[in-house]
TORKOL-860783 format. One record per residue (C-alpha): x, y, z. Coordinates in pm, 1 decimal, decimal comma. Example, Ala and Ser with C-alpha at 12.3 -4.5 7.8 and 13.67 -1.06 7.14 Angstrom:
<atoms>
<atom <1230,0 -450,0 780,0>>;
<atom <1367,0 -106,0 714,0>>;
</atoms>
This chain:
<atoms>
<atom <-1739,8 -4766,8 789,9>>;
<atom <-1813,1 -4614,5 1125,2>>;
<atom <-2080,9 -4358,0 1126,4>>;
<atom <-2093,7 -4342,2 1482,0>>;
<atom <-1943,2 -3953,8 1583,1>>;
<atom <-1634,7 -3977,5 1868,7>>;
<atom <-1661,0 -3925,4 2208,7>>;
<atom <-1534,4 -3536,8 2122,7>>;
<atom <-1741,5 -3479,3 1833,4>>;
<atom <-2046,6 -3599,5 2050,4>>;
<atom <-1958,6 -3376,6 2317,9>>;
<atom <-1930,6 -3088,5 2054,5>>;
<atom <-2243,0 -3184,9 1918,1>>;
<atom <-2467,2 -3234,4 2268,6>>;
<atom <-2302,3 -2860,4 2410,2>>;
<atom <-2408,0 -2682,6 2100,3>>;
<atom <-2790,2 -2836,1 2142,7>>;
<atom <-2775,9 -2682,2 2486,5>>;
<atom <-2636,2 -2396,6 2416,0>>;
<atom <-2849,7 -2366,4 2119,6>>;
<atom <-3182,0 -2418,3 2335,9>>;
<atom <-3130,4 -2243,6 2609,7>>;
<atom <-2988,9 -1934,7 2429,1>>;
<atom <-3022,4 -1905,0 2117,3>>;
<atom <-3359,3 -2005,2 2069,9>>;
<atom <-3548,9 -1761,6 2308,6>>;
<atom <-3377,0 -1494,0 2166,2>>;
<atom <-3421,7 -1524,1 1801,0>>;
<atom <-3740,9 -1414,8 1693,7>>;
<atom <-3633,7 -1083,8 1869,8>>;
<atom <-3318,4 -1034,9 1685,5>>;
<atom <-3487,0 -1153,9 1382,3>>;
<atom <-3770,0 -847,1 1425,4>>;
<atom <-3559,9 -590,8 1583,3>>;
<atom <-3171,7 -677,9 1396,7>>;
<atom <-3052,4 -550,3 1758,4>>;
<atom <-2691,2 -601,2 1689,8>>;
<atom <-2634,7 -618,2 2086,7>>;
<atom <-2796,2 -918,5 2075,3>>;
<atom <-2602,8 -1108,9 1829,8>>;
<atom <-2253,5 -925,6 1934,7>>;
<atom <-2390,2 -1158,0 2299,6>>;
<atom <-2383,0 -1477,3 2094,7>>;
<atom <-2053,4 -1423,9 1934,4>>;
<atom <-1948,1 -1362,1 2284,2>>;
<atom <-2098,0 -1678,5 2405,4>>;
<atom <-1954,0 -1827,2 2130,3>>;
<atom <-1578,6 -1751,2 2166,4>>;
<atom <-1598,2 -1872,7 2577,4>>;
<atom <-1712,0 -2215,4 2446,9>>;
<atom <-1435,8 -2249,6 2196,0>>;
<atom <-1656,1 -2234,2 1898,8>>;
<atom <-1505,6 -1958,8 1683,8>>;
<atom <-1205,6 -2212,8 1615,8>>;
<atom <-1347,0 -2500,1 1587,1>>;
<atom <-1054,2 -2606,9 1377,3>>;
<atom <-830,4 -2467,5 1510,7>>;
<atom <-441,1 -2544,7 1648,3>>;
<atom <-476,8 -2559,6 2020,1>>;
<atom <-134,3 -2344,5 2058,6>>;
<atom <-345,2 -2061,2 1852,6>>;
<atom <-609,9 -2064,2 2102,0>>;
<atom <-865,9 -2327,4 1902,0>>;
<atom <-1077,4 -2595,3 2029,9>>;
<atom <-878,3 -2858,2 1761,4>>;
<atom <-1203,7 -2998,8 1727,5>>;
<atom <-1203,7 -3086,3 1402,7>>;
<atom <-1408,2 -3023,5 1064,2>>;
<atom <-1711,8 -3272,0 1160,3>>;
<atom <-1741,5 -3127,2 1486,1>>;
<atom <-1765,9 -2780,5 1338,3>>;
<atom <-2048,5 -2934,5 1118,9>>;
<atom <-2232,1 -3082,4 1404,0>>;
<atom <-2187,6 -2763,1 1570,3>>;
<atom <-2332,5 -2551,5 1320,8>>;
<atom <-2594,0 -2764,7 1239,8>>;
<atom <-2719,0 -2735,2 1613,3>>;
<atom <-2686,7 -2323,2 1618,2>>;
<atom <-2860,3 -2310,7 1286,7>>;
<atom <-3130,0 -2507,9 1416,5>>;
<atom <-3228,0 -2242,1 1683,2>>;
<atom <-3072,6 -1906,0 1484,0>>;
<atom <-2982,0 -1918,2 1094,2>>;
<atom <-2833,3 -1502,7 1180,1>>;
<atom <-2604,4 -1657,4 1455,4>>;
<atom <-2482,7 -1992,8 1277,7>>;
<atom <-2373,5 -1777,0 948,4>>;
<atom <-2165,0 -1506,4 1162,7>>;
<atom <-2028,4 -1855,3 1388,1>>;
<atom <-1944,4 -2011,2 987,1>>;
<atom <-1778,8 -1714,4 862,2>>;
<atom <-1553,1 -1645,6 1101,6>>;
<atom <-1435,4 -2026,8 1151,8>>;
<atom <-1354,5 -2007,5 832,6>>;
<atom <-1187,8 -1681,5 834,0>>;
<atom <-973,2 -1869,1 1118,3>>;
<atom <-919,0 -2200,1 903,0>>;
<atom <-759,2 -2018,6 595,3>>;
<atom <-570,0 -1813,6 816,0>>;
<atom <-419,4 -2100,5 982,2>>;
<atom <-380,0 -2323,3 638,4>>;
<atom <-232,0 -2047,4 411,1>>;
<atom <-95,5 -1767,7 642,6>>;
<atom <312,5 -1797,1 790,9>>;
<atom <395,2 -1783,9 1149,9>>;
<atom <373,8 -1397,5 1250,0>>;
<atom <-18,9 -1382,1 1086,0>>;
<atom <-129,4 -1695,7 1231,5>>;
<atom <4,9 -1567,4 1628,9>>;
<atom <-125,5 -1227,0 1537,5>>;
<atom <-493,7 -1302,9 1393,8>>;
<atom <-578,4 -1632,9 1547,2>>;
<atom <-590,5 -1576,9 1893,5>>;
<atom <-788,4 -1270,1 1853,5>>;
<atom <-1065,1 -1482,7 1628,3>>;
<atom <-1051,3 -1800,9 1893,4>>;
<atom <-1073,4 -1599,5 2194,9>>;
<atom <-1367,7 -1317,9 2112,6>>;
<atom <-1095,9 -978,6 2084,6>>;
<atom <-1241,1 -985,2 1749,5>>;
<atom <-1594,2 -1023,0 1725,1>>;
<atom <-1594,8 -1158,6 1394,4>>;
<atom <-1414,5 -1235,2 1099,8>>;
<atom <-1546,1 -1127,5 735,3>>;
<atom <-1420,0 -1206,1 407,3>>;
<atom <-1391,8 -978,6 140,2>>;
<atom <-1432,8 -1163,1 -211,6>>;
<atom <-1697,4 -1050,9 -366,2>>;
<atom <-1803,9 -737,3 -591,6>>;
<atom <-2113,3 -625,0 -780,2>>;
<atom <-1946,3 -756,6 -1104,6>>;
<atom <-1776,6 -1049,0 -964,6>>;
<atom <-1981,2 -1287,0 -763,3>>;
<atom <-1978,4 -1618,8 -937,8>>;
<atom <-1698,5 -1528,0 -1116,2>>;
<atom <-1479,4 -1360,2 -913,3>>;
<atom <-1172,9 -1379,5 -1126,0>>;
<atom <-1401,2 -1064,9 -1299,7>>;
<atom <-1303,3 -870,6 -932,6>>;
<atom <-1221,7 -491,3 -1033,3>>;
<atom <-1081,8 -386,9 -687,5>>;
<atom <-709,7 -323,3 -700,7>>;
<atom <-365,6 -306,3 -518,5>>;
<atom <-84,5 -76,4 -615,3>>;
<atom <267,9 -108,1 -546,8>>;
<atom <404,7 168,4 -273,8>>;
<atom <738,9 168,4 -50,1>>;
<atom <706,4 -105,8 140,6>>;
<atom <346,8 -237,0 89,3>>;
<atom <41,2 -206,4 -145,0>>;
<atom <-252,5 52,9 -168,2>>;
<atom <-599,3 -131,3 -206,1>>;
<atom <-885,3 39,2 -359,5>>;
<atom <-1230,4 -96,4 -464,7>>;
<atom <-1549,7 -198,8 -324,9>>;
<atom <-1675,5 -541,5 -216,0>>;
<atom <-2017,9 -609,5 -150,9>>;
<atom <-2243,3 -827,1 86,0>>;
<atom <-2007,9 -909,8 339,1>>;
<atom <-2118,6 -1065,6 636,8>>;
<atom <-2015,9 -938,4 961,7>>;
<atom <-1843,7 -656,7 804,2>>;
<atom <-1950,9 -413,1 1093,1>>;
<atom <-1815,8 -569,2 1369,3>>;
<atom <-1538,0 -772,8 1199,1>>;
<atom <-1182,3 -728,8 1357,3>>;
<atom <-997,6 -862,6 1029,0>>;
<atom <-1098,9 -870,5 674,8>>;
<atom <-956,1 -1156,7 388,4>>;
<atom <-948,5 -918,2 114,0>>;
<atom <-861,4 -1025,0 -243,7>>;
<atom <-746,1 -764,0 -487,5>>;
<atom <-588,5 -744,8 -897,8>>;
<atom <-197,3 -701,3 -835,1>>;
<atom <-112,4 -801,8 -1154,7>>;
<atom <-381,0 -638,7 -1400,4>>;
<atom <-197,8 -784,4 -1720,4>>;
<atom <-183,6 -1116,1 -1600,8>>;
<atom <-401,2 -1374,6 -1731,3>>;
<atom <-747,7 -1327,8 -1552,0>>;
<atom <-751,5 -1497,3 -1253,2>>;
<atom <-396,9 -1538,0 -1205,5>>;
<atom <-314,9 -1154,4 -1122,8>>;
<atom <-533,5 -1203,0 -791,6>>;
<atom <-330,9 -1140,2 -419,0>>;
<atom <-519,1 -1221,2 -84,5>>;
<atom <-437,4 -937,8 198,1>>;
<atom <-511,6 -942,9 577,0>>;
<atom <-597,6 -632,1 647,9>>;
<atom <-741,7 -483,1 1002,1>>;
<atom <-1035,8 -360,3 1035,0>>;
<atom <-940,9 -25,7 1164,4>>;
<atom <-704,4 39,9 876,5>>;
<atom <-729,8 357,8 717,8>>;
<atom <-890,5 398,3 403,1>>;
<atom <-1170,2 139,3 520,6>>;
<atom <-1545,5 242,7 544,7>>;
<atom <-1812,8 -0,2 589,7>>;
<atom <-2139,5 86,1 444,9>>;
<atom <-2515,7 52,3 581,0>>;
<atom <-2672,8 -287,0 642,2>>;
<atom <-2819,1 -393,7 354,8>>;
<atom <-3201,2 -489,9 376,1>>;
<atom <-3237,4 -893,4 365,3>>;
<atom <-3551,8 -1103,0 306,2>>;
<atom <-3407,7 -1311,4 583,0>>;
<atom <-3104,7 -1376,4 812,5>>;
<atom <-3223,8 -1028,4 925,4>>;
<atom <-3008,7 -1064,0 1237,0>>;
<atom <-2685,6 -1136,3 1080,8>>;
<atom <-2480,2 -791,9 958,0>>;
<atom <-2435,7 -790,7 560,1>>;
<atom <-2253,8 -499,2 451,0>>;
<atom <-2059,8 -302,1 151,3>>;
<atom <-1668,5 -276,2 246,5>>;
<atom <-1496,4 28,3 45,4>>;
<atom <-1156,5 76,1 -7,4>>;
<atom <-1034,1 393,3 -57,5>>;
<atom <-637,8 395,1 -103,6>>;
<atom <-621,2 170,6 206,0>>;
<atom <-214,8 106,5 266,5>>;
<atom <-79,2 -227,7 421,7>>;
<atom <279,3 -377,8 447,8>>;
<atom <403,8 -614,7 244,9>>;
<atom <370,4 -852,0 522,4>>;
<atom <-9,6 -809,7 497,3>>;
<atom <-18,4 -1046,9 170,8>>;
<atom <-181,3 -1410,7 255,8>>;
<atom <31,0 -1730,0 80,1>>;
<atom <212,1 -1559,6 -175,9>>;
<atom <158,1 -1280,9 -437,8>>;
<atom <-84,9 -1316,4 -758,1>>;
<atom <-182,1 -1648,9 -573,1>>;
<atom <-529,2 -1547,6 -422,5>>;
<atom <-778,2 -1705,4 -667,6>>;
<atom <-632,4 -2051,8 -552,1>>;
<atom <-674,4 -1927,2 -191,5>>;
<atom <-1024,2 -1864,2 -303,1>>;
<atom <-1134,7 -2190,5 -522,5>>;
<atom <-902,3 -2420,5 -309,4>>;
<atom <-984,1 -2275,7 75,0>>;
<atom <-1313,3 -2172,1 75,6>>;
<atom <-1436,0 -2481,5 -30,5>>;
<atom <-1467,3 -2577,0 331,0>>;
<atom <-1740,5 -2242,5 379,0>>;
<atom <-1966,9 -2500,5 190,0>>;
<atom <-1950,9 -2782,8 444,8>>;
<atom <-2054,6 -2469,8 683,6>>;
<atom <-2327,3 -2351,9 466,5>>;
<atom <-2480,7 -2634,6 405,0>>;
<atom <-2461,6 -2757,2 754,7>>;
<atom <-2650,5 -2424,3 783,9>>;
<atom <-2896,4 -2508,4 555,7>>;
<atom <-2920,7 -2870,3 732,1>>;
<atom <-2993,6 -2697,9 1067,8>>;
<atom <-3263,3 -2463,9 912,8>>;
<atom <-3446,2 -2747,6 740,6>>;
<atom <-3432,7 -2996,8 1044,7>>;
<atom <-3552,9 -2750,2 1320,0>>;
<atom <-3872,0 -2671,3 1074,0>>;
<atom <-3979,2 -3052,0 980,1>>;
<atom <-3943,2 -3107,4 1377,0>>;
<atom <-4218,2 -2784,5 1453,9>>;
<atom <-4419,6 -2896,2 1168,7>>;
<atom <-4418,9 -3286,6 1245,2>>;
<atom <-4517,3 -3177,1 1660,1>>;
<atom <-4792,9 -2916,9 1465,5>>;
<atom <-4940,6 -3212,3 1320,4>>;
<atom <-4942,1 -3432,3 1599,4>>;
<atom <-5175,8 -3139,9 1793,1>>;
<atom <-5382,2 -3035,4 1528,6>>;
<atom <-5680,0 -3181,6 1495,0>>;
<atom <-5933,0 -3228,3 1141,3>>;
<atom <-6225,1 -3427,0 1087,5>>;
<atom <-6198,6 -3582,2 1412,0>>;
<atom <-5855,1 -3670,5 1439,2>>;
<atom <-5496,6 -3546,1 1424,8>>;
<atom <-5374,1 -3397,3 1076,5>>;
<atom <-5057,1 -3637,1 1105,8>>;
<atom <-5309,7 -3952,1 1140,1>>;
<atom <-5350,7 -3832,2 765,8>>;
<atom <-5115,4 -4068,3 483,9>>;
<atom <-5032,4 -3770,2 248,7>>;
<atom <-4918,6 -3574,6 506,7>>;
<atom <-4769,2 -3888,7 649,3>>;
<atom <-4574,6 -3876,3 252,4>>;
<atom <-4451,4 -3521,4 293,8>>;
<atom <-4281,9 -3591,2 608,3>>;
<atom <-4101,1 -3903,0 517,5>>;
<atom <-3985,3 -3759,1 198,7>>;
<atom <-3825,4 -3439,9 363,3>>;
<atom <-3687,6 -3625,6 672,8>>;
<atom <-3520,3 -3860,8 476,2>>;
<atom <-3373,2 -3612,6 250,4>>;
<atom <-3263,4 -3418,4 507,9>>;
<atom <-3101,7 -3709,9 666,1>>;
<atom <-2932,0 -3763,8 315,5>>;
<atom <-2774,9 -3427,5 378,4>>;
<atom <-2664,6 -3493,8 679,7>>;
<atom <-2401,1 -3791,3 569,3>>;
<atom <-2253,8 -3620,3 252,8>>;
<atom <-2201,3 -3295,5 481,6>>;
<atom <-2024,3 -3580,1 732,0>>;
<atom <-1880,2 -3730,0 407,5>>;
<atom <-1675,3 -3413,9 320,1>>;
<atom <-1591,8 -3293,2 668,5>>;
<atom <-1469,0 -3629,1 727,2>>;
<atom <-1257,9 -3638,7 382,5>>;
<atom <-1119,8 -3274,6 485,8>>;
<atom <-1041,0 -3357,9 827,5>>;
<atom <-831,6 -3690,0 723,7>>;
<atom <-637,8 -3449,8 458,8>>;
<atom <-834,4 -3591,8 147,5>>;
<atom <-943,4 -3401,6 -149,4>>;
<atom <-1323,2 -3302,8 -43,8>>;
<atom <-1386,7 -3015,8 -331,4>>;
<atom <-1673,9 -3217,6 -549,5>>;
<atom <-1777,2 -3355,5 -184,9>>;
<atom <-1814,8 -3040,4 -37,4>>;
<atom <-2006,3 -2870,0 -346,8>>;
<atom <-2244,3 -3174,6 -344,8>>;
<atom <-2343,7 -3202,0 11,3>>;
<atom <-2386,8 -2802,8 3,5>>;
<atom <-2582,4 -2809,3 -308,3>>;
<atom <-2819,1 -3113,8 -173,4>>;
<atom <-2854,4 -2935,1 182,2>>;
<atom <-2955,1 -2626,5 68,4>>;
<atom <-3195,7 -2740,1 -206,2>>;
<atom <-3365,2 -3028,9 81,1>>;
<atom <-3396,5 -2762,3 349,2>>;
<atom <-3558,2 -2512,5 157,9>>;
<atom <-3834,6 -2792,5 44,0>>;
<atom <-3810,1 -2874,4 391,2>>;
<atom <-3931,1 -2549,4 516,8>>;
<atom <-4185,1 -2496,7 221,2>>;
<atom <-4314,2 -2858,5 305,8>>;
<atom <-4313,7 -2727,2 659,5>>;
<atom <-4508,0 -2455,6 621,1>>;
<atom <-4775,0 -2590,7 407,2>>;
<atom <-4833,4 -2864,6 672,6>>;
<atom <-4938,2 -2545,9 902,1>>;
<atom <-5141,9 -2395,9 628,4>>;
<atom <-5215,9 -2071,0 724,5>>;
<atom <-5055,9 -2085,7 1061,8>>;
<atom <-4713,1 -2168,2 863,4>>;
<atom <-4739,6 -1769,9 688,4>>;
<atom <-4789,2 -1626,6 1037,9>>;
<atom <-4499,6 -1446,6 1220,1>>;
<atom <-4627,5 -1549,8 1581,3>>;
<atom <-4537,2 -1918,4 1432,5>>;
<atom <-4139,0 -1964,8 1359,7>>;
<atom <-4207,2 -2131,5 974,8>>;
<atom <-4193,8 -1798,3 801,6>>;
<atom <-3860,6 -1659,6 995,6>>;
<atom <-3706,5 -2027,8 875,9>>;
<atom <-3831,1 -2011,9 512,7>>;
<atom <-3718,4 -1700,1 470,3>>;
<atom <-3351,0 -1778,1 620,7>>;
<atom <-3289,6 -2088,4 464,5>>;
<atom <-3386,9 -1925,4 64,3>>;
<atom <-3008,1 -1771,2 108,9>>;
<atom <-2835,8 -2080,3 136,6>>;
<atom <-2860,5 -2170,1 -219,4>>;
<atom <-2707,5 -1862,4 -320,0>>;
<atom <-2474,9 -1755,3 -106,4>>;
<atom <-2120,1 -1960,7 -63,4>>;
<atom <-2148,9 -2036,4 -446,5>>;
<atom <-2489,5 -2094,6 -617,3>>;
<atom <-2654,3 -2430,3 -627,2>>;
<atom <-2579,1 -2387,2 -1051,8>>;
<atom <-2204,0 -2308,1 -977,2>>;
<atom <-2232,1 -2568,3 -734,8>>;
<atom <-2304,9 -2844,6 -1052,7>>;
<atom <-2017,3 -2700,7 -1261,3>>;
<atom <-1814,2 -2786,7 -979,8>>;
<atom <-1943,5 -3118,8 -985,2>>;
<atom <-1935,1 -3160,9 -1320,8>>;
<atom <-1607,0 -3040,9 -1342,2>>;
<atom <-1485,5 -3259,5 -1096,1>>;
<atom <-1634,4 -3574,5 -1285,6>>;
<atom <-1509,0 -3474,5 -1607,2>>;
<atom <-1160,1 -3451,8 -1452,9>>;
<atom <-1191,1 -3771,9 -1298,2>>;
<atom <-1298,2 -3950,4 -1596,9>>;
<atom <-1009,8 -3832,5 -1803,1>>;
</atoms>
């Protein structure tokens, strides 16, 4: 097996470091304090001119046709520098990908350019509700038959990039006597639709500078020709699709974990006790090892499951395991990070405490690390027959 990334992938890879560095960096302690939306709307900008809001993309739709481990490598290098701008960069790729994979011709030349060139800002998805995260075959938001097209009502909550977004993936209950789960239609629906109001940021622990919002619907009408893939089919859309959100995620988390084991492991190297440097130290010495090499674990199962997806492979159980690894690993990466700082880590002035409190998220959101093991489990169960 080759491990060694293409000459495309590498030149994915080596512009998002620069980007990354030169941009992102300087500017995210700032958005991170002061959730100037401005700021992040600049990145997304950014973003779209270097082809990295569709990553994955069909060329004649105005992507990069990069390919699934480039968008990992990709993300992994903007996480590294700003968790707020790597999640907005995820989402909307993904908005893009399950666009392109489910919707017919008309939706894919109407939304996709928009998404790959910047028109639209963003991208959100609207899945889940107060009573259906988890499980969101529970979803209570509904659309009603009407001359020519449906009338969606309900509420979805902690949507990222909901402010800004220029189209929302919105599932909703067409079929309320259906068996649960199997009553569910996905909708593309603009964001300047009528019936649409987007509610307050919501306060975060971390990823301060990403937008997370409530989306209401209140009787908001689209045409028939608004339905994504077919009707009372949008819980496969969900479980099947989105599975690729967790090679983003957890190439997220990845990014998070390796840009705080590489301030601690410089910290170390400069600080001095008892007469030498901290690092000289073998427990310390321990700590580092353990987390680098775990984080380089999640590193090839994320390039394990992007690779499966790109070659057209089932990657489900690979994608829940390399998100569920990467997430766990870089939040004991940052904790382990921290503590090799000591007090310095819980400082602000020192970037430890922005990345711990970032990278807590990525176990939950994208499916929790416990759904993450029924998948798993699932998958094995299947498997053995």
């Amino acid at each position: 097996m080759d491990l060694n990334l293409n000459e495309e992938q590498q030149m994915i890879q080596d512009a998002a470091r620069r980007f990354a560095e030169s941009e992102l960096a300087p500017a995210a302690e700032k958005l991170d304090q002061t959730k100037d939306r401005e700021i992040l709307l600049g990145h997304c900008r950014q973003l779209s001119e270097l082809g990295f809001m569709g990553l994955n993309i069909d060329a004649e739709y105005g992507g990069t046709e990069a390919g699934a481990v480039a968008f990992s490598l990709a993300i992994t290098e903007v996480a590294k520098a700003c968790a707020s701008t790597a999640v907005t960069m995820s989402v909307t790729n993904m908005v893009a990908e399950v666009i392109q994979v489910v919707g017919n011709e008309e939706q894919k030349q109407m939304y996709l350019p928009k998404i790959c060139s910047g028109e639209y800002q963003a991208g959100s998805f609207c899945l889940t509700e107060a009573g259906a995260g988890s499980d969101p075959a529970s979803m209570r938001t509904k659309a009603v038959k009407i001359d020519n097209g449906w009338s969606i009502s309900g509420t979805k909550q902690w949507i990222t990039s909901a402010e800004f977004a220029g189209v929302f993936v919105v599932w909703a209950v067409t079929d309320p006597d259906a068996k649960k789960g199997r009553g569910i239609t996905c909708f593309l629906v603009p964001a300047d639709a009528e019936g649409i109001t987007v509610g307050p940021a919501e306060k975060k622990m971390g990823q301060h500078g990403s937008a997370t919002n409530e989306v209401h619907f209140d009787n908001c009408e689209v045409p028939d020709s608004a339905i994504l893939g077919k009707l009372n089919d949008g819980f496969r859309i969900a479980v099947a699709e989105l599975a690729g959100g967790r090679i983003g995620i957890g190439s997220l988390a990845l990014g998070i974990g390796l840009a705080a084991m590489d301030f601690a492991v410089a910290y170390t190297k400069e600080r001095k006790q008892f007469g030498k440097p901290i690092a000289d130290f073998q427990g310390l010495q321990w700590i580092m090892a353990d987390r680098v090499t775990e984080l380089e674990a999640a590193r090839l199962l994320l390039m394990s499951a992007a690779d499966r997806k790109e070659k057209g492979l089932s990657f489900a159980k690979e994608a829940s395991m390399a998100k569920l690894f990467a997430s766990e690993k870089a939040n004991q990466a940052c904790y382990s990070a921290l503590q090799l700082l000591g007090g310095y880590g819980y400082m602000q002035e020192y970037p430890l405490e922005r990345m711990t409190r970032d990278a807590r998220i990525t176990s939950i959101y994208e499916g929790t690390s416990e759904v993450q093991r029924l998948i798993i489990a699932r998958e094995i169960l299947q498997a053995a027959g």
